[in-house]
C-alpha angles and dihedrals in degrees: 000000000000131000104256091055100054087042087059096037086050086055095050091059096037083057094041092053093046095047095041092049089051095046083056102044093046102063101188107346116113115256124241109214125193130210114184120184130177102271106020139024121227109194120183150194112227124194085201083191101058089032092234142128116241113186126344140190150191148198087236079071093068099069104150091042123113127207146082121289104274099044075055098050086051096054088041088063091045083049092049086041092058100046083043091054091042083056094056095263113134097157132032135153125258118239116188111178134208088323115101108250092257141098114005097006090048088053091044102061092041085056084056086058097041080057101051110260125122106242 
């Protein structure tokens, strides 16, 4: 087996025990999921219940912001706590994944709180 495969197999489980454990932990609440990738951050609102997506936002949707990547992953979860709070969702869980709690998924989710919404 080759590195790269063990490294991707070790972050599918990394993702499947963070998730799990904050499916778990959250009872009802809908879940907020991250995706970052290298250029831009998706962020979600999840109804685990009903198995559908709520609301959702990027950082594409900031076009006429300026900033590095992380000032923008941080408007980018103002922006996802105000269309979450438009829908009726004042609180939600953070999951982050299989990404460390740091850098634009820390400002991410501060954004989130900047915005409203209970993380």
């Amino acid at each position: 087996m080759s590195l790269a495969t063990k490294n991707r197999k070790r972050k599918i489980r990394r993702k499947a025990r963070t998730s799990a454990k904050v499916r778990a932990n959250s009872g009802s609440l809908a879940r907020v999921s991250v995706f970052r990738s290298l250029k831009q951050i998706y962020g979600q609102v999840i109804d685990d219940s009903n198995h559908n997506t709520l609301t959702f936002c990027s950082t594409t949707e900031l076009k006429e912001q300026k900033g590095d990547k992380t000032e923008l992953a941080k408007q980018a979860g103002v922006l996802l706590a105000t269309k979450a709070l438009e829908k009726g969702i004042t609180k939600a869980a953070f999951d982050r994944g299989s990404y460390l709690y740091h850098g634009r998924v820390k400002a991410f989710a501060e954004g989130l709180r900047e915005g409203g919404l209970q993380v």
